[in-house]
C-alpha positions as semicolon CSV with decimal commas, in nm:
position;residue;x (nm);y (nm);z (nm)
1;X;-2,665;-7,436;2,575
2;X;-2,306;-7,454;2,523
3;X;-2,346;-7,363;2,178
4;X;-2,556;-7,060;2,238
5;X;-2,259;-6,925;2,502
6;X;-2,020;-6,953;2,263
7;X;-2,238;-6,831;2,014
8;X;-2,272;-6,510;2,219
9;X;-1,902;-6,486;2,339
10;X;-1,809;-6,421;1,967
11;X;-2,032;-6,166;1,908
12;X;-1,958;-5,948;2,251
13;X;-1,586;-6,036;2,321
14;X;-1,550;-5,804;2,567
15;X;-1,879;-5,814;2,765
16;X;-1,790;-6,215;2,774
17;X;-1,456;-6,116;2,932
18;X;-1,604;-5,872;3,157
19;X;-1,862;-6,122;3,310
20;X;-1,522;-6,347;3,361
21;X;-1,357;-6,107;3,498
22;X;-1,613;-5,970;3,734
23;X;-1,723;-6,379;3,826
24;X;-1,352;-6,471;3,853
25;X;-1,228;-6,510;4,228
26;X;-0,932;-6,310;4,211
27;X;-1,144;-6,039;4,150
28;X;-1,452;-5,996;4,416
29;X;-1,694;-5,727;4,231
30;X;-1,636;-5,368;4,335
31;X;-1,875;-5,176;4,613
32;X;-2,104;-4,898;4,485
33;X;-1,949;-4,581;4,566
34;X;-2,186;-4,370;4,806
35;X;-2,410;-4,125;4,632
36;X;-2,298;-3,755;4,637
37;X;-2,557;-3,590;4,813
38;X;-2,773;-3,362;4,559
39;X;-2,711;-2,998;4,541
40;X;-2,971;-2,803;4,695
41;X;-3,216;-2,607;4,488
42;X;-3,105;-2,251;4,616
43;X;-2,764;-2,254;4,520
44;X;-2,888;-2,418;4,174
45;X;-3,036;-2,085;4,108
46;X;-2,755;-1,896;4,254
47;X;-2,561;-2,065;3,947
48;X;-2,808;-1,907;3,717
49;X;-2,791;-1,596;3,807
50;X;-2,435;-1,531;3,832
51;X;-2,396;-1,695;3,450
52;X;-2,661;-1,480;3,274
53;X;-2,460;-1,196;3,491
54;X;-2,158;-1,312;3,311
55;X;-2,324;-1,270;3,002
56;X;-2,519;-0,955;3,051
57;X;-2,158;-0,825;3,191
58;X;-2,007;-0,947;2,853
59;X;-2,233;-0,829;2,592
60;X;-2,247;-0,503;2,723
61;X;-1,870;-0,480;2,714
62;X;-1,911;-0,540;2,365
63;X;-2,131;-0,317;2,253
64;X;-1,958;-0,043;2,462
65;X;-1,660;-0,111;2,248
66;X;-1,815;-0,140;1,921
67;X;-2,034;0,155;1,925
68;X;-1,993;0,405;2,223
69;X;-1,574;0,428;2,230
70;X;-1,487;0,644;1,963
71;X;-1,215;0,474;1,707
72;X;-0,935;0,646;1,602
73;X;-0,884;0,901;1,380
74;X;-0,862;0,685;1,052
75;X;-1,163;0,793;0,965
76;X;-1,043;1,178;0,972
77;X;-0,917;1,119;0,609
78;X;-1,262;1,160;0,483
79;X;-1,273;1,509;0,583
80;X;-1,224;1,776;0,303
81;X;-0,850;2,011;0,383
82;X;-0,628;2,254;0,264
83;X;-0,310;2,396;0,397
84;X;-0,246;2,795;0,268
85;X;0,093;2,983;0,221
86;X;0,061;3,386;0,189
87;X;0,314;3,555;-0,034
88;X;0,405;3,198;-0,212
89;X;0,455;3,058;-0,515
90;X;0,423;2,719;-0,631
91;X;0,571;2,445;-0,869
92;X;0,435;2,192;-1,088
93;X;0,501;1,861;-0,789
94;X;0,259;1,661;-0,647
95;X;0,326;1,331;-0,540
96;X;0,142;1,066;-0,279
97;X;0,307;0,841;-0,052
98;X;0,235;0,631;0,248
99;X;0,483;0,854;0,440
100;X;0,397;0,780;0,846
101;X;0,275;0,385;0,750
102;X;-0,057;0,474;0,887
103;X;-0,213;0,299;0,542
104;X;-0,297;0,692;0,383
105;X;-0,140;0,808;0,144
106;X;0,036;1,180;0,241
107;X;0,126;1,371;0,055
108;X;0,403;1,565;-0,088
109;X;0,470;1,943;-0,302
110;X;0,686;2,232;-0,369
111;X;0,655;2,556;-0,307
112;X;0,844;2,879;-0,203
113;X;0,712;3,176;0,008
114;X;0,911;3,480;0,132
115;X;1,011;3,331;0,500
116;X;1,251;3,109;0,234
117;X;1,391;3,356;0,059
118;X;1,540;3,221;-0,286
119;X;1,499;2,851;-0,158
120;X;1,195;2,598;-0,281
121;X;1,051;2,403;0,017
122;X;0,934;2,041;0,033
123;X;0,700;1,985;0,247
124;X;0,490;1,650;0,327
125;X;0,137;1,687;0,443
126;X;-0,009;1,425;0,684
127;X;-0,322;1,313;0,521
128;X;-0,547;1,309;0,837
129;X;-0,807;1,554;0,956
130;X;-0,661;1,909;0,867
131;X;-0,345;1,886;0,633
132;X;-0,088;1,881;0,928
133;X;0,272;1,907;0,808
134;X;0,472;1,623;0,882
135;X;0,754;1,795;0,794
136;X;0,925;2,054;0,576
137;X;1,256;2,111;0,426
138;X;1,477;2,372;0,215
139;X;1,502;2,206;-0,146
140;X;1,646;2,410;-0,383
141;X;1,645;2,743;-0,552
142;X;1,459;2,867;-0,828
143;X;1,268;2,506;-0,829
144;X;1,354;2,185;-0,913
145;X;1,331;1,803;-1,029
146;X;1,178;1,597;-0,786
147;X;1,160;1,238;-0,844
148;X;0,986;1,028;-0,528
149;X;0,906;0,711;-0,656
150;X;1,209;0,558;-0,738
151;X;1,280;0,172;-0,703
152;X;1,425;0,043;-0,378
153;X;1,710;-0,165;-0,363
154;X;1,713;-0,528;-0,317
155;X;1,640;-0,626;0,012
156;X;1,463;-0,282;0,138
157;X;1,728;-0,218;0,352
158;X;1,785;0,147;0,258
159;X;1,514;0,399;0,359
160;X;1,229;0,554;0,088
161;X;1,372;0,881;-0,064
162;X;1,308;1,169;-0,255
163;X;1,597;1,303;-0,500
164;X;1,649;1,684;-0,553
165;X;1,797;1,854;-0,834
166;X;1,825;2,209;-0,830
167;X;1,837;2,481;-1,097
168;X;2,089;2,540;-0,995
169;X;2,141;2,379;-0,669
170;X;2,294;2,038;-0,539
171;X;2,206;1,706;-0,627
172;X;2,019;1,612;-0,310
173;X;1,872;1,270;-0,144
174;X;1,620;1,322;0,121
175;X;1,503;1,028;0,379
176;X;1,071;1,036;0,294
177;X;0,968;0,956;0,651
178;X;1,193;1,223;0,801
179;X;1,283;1,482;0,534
180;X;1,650;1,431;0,662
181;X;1,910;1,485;0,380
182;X;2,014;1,135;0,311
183;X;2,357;1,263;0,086
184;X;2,373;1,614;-0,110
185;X;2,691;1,715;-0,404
186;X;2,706;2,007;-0,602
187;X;2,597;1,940;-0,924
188;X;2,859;1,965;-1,241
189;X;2,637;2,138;-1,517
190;X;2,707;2,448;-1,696
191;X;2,518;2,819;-1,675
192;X;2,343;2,744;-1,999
193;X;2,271;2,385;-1,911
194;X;1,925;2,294;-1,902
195;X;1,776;1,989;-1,696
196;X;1,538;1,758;-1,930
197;X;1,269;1,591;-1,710
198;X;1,238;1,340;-1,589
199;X;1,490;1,160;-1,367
200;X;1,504;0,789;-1,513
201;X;1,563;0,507;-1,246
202;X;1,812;0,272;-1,487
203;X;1,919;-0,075;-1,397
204;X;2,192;-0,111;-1,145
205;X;2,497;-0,045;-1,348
206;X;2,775;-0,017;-1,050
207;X;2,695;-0,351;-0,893
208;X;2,610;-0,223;-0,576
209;X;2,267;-0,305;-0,512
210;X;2,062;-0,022;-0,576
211;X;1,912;0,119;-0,877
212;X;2,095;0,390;-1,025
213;X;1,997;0,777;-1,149
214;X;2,016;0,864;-1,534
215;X;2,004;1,254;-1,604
216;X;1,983;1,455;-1,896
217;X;2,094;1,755;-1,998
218;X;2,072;1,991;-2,273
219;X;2,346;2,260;-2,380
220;X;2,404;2,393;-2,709
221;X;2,162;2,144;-2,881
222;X;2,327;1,817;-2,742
223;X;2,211;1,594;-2,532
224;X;2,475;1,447;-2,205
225;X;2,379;1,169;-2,011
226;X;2,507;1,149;-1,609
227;X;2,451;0,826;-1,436
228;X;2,466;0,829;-1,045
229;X;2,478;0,583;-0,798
230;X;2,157;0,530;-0,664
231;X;2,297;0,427;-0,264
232;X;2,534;0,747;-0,267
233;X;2,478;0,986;-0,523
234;X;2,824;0,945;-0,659
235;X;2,856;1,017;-1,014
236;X;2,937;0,672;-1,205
237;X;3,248;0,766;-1,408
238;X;3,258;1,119;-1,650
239;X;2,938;1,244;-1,787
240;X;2,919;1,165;-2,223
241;X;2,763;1,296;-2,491
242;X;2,463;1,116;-2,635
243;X;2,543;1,270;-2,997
244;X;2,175;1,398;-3,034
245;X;2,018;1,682;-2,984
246;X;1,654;1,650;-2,781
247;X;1,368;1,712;-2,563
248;X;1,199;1,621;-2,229
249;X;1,041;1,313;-2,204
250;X;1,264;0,996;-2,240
251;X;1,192;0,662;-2,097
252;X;1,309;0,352;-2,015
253;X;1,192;0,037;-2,236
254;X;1,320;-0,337;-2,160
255;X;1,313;-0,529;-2,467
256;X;1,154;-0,919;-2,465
257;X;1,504;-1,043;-2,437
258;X;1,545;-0,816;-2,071
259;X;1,807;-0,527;-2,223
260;X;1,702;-0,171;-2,123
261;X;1,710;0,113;-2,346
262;X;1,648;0,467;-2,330
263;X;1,430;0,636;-2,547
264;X;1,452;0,970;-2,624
265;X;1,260;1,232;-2,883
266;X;1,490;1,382;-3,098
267;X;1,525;1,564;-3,423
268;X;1,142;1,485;-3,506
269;X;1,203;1,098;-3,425
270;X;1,296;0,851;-3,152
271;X;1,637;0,812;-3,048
272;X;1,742;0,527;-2,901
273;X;2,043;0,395;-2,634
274;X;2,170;0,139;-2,425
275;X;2,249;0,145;-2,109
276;X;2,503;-0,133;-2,114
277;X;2,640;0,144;-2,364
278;X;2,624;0,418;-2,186
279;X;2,762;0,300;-1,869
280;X;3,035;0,154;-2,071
281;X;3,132;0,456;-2,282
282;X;3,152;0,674;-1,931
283;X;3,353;0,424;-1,757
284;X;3,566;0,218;-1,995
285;X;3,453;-0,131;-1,792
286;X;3,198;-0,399;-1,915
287;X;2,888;-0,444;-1,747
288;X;2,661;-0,734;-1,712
289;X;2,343;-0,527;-1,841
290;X;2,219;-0,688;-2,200
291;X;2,222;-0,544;-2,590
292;X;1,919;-0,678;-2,819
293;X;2,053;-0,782;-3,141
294;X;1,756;-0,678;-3,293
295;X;1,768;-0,318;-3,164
296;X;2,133;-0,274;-3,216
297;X;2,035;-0,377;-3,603
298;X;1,703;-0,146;-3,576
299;X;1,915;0,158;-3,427
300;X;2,166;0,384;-3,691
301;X;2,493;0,401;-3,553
302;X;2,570;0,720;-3,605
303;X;2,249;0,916;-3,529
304;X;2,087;0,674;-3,311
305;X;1,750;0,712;-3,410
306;X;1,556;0,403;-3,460
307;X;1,424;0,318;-3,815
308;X;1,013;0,439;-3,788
309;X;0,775;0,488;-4,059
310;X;0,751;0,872;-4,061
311;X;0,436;0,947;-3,836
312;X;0,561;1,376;-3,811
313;X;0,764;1,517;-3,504
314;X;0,781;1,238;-3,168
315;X;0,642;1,440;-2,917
316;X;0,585;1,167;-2,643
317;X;0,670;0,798;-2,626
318;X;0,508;0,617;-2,325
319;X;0,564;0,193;-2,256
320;X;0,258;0,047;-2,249
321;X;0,191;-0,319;-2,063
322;X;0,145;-0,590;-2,327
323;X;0,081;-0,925;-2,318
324;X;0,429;-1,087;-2,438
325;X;0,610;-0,753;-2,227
326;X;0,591;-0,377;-2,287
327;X;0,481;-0,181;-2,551
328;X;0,501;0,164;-2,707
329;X;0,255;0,441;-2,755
330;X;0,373;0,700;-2,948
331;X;0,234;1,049;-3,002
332;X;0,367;1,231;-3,292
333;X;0,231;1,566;-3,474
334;X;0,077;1,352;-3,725
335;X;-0,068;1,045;-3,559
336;X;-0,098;0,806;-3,260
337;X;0,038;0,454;-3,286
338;X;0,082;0,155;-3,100
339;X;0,412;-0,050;-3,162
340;X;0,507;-0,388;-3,051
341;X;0,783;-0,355;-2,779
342;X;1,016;-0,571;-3,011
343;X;1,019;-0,553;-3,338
344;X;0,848;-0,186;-3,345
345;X;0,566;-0,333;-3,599
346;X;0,270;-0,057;-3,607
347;X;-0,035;-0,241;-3,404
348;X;-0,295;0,063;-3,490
349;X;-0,268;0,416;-3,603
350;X;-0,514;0,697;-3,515
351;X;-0,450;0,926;-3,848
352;X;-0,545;1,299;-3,836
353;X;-0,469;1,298;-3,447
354;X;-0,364;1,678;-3,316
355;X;-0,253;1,555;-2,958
356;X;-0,081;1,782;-2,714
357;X;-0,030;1,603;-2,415
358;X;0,050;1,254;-2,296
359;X;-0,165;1,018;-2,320
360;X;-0,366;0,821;-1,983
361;X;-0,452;0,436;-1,906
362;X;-0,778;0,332;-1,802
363;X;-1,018;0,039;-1,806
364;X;-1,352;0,104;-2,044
365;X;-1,456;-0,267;-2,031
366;X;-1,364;-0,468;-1,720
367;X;-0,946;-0,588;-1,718
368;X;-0,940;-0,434;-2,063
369;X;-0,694;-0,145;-2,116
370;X;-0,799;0,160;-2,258
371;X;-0,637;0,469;-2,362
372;X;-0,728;0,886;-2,330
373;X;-0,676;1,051;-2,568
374;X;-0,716;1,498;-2,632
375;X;-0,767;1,529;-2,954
376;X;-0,769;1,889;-3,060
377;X;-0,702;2,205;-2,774
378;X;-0,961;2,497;-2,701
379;X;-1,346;2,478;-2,831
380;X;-1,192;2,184;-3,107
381;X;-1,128;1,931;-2,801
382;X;-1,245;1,571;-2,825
383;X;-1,218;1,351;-2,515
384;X;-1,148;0,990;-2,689
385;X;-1,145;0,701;-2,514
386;X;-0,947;0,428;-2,777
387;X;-0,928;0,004;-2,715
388;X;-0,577;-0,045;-2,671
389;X;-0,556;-0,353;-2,801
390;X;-0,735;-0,244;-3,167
391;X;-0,734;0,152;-3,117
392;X;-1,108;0,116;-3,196
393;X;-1,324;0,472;-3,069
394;X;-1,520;0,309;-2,765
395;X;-1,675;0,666;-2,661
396;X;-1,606;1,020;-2,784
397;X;-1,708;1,354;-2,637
398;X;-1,671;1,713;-2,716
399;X;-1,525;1,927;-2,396
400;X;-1,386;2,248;-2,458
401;X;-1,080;2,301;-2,300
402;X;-0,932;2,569;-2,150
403;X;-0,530;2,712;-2,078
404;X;-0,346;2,539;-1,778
405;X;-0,624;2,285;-1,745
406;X;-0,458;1,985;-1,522
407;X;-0,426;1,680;-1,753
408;X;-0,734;1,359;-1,740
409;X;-0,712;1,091;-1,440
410;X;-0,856;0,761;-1,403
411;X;-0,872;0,527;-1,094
412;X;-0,968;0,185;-1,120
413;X;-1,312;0,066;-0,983
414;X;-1,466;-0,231;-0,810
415;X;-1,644;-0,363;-1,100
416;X;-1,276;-0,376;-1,314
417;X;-1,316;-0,080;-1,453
418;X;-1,231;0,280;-1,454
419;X;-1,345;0,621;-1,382
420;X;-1,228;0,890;-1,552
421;X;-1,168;1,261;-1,473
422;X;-1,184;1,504;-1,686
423;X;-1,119;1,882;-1,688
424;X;-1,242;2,158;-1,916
425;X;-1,584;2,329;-1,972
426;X;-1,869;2,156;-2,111
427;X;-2,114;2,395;-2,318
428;X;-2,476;2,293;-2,450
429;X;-2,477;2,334;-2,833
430;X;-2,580;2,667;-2,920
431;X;-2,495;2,842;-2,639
432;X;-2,282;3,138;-2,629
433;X;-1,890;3,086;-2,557
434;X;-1,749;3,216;-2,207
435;X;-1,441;3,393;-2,220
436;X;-1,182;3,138;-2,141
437;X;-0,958;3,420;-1,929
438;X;-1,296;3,403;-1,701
439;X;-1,390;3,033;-1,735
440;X;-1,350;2,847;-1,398
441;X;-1,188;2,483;-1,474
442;X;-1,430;2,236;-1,420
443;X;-1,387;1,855;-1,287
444;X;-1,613;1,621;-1,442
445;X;-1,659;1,223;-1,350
446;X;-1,720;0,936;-1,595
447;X;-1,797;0,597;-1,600
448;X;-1,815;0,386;-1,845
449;X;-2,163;0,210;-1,704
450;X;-2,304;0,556;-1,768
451;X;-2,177;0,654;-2,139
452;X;-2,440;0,883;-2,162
453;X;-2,375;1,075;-1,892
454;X;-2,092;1,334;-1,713
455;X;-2,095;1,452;-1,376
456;X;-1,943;1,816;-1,277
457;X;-1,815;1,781;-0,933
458;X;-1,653;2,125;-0,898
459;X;-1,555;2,424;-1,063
460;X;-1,216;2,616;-1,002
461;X;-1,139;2,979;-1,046
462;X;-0,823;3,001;-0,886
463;X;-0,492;2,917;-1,119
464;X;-0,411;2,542;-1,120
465;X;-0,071;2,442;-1,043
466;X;-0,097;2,087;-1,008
467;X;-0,347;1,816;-0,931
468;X;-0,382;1,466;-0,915
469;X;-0,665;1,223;-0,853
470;X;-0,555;0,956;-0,624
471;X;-0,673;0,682;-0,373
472;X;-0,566;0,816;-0,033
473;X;-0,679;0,465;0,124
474;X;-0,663;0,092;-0,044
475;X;-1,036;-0,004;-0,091
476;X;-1,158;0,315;0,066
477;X;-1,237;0,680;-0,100
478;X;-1,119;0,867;-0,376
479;X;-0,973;1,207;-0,331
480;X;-0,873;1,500;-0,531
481;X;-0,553;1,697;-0,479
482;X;-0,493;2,077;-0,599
483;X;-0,227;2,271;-0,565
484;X;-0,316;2,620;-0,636
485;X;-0,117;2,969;-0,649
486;X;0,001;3,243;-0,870
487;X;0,009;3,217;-1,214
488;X;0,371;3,369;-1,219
489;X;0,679;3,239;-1,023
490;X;0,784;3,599;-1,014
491;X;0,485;3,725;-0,854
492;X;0,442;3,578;-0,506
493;X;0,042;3,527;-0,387
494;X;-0,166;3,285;-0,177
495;X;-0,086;2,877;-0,263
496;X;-0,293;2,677;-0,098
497;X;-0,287;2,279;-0,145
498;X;-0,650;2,159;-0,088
499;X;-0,808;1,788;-0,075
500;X;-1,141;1,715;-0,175
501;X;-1,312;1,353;-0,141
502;X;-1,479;1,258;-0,449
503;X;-1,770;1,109;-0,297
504;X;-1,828;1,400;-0,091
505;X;-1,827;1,580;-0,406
506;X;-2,138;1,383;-0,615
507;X;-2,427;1,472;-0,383
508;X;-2,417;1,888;-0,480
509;X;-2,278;1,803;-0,856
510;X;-2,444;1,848;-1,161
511;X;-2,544;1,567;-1,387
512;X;-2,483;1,675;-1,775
513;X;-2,692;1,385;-1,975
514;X;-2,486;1,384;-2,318
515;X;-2,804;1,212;-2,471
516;X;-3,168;1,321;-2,483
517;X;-3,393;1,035;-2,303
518;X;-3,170;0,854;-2,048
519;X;-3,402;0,676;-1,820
520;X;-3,282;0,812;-1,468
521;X;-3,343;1,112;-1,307
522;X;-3,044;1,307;-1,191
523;X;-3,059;1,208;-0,833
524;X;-3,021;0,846;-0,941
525;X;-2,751;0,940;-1,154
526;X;-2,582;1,122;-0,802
527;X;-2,714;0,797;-0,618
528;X;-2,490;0,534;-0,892
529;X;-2,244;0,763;-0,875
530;X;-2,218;0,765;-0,471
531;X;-2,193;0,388;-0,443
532;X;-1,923;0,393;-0,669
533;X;-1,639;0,159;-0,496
534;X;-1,317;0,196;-0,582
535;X;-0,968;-0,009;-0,558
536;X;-0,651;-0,043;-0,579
537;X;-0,393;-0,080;-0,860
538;X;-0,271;-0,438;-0,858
């Protein structure tokens, strides 16, 4: 017996204790506490009731706020817009910017009616349910360069702006949220000077935080630089000759080894300079901005155009994202190449190439860049859409195009692609040319899921004066923005800036199969083409 106790006092310790404790005389076992009286069945279901009234009470709440309250007027962006100016003209601005930090973009243009007199007005539209101006401002006379999209300085300190130059007029800096003139100085150019688009953000060069401003000009076929300070709009020591003589269009490339240059088309090639070099030929002080060896070597000192195979007359230059840093695409009178962002070795060349305007990125295959291309103007116009990595032909179409069409647009989709808009007229083969002074410009959508197929969302017979295709929300709906007015600055009219939602667009389009025997019918084209999702840029 002793055995089996201990036995069992090994395995339950504590129950062994607890029957010691409990038998111990120092420790007389503990009464049972009195039994709480049960609770009586009425008030049991009382309980009841009042919880599933609780719940009732709660869901119902719910619902009411889910589906009855209205929400607010986010959704308003969906609706289609415009905003009209009698006796106006416009300018060739449009630009998009989250303005009131309401998550839509708003938007921004130029335009001048007679209330103004000789002054251009920029006004920002509110992108909500009808257009409404957020506010408006005097700009300049006789138009100007607008540049919006600057670089902010470090820290984000300083507000968003928008930088004016006149023609002639001051140099102006205007706040984006308020349209309150941050700084404004007269500008220093000459009668005969003329302004070369566009306004280049350069690295800071005066140390004080902020980007700076590089412009050009052009007087008597040379080119001056002016660099100002980006914070104050101070010119950054004398304005200097750049030796050259050029055209709209330059850019700003940073080699591999992080030293910016700006590239400029001139005297049928590129033209290349520093802007360590720059800022130190206008100021006489060093500056902490790089050289590249290899440029410097690649540039000719006294002409400072950069050593190219001879592709014709540089008409644009455009950086292009690579893998190792930025590339170059440039479009010459002869030929479209791609060069390495270094050493300037040809990637690809598209031979035979008659391209008159700049080229646009897009995605054909998902996360793989691809490139528009217009080859050819009028009834000769080929849409191509070229692999930027090989400048292989992924898809090609014929689409006549007509005078002052706005340029192609692509926005990125959820699948990692793109779509693509195009403007011009598409014609069946055979049929009988319109008059192009009577053509209306047509929008047409493509996606690269459907190669055999175009879809004409609208047709427009006033004069386009600017348009962009743009995603007004991130993740939400695509939108198209025209600006239309006179064709003549000197001959006032109606303007009218209009937004149209893409998707509102596809259900009244017309599908335009490019291939005999596709397998849907147009409705399920209009159906693939209304699910469409888009995004936004990374």
């Amino acid at each position: 017996m002793t055995d089996h106790k201990d036995l069992e006092a090994e395995i339950h310790p504590l129950k062994n204790d607890d029957r010691k404790s409990q038998d111990s005389p120092g420790n007389p076992a503990p009464k049972e506490p009195n039994p709480k009286p049960a609770a009586p069945a009425g008030l049991s279901r009382c309980r009841t009731v009042a919880f599933f009234l609780s719940l009732f009470a709660f869901l119902l709440a719910v619902f009411v706020v889910s589906f009855v309250i209205p929400c607010p007027d986010r959704l308003a962006s969906g609706t289609t817009w415009s905003v009209s100016y009698n006796a106006a003209v416009a300018y060739d601005f449009l630009a998009t910017s989250d303005i009131n930090k309401d998550r839509i973009q708003d938007v921004l243009f130029l335009y001048k009616n007679s209330d103004s007199g000789s002054n251009v007005s920029l006004a920002c539209a509110e992108e909500g349910a009808n257009g409404t101006i957020l506010w408006e401002r005097p700009a300049a006379q006789n138009g100007a360069l607008v540049e919006c999209t600057g670089p902010q300085p470090r820290g984000g300190e300083a507000p968003a702006a928008c930088i004016l130059l006149g023609r002639p007029g001051p140099f102006i800096a205007v706040n984006l949220v308020t349209g309150e003139t941050l700084w404004t100085h007269p500008n220093s150019f000459g009668g005969n000077t003329s302004i070369l688009s566009p306004l280049l953000w350069v690295p800071d060069v005066d140390a004080d935080g902020a980007p700076d401003l590089l412009v050009l000009t052009r007087e008597e076929k040379q080119v001056n630089g002016y660099i100002y300070s980006g914070s104050t709009g101070q010119l950054v020591g004398p304005p200097g000759s750049l030796g050259v003589d050029g055209t709209s269009g330059a850019i700003l490339h940073v080699t591999r080894t992080g030293a910016p240059y700006v590239l400029l088309p001139c005297e049928s090639s590129l033209c290349g300079f520093s802007v360590k070099g720059l800022y130190e030929k206008a100021t006489g002080r060093d500056s902490l901005l790089k050289t590249d060896p290899l440029w410097e070597d690649m540039l000719n000192a006294t002409s400072h155009q950069l050593r190219l195979h001879s592709w014709g007359a540089v008409r644009y230059v455009m950086t292009i994202p690579g893998k190792a840093g930025e590339d170059l695409l440039l479009v010459t009178s002869e030929a479209c190449v791609l060069l390495d962002g270094q050493d300037l070795a040809p990637r690809w060349t598209l031979g035979a190439a008659q391209i008159h305007r700049k080229p646009v990125l897009g995605h054909y295959k998902p996360d793989t860049l691809a490139v528009v291309i217009e080859n050819g103007t009028g009834t000769d116009r080929q849409i191509l859409l070229l692999d930027l990595s090989s400048g292989a032909i992924l898809w090609s179409q014929a689409l006549r195009g007509l005078p002052r069409d706005p340029q192609p647009a692509s926005l990125p989709t959820a699948d990692h692609r793109s779509a693509f808009f195009f403007w011009g007229l598409h014609e069946p083969a055979g049929a009988n040319q319109t008059d192009p002074r009577a053509a209306p410009h047509s929008l047409y959508l493509f996606h690269p899921t459907l190669p055999g197929v175009l879809l004409e969302l609208a047709s427009i017979s006033a004069h386009i004066v600017a348009s962009r295709v743009v995603l007004l929300e991130p993740g939400r709906h695509a939108a198209c923005i025209l600006l239309t007015g006179p064709a003549s600055p000197d001959v006032p009219g109606l303007v009218s800036m209009a937004k149209y939602k893409v998707q509102d667009l596809v259900p009244s389009s017309r599908v335009i199969h490019l291939v005999q025997g596709g397998p849907d019918s147009d409705q399920a084209v209009r159906n693939r083409f209304s699910r469409l999702r888009y995004r936004s840029e990374a």
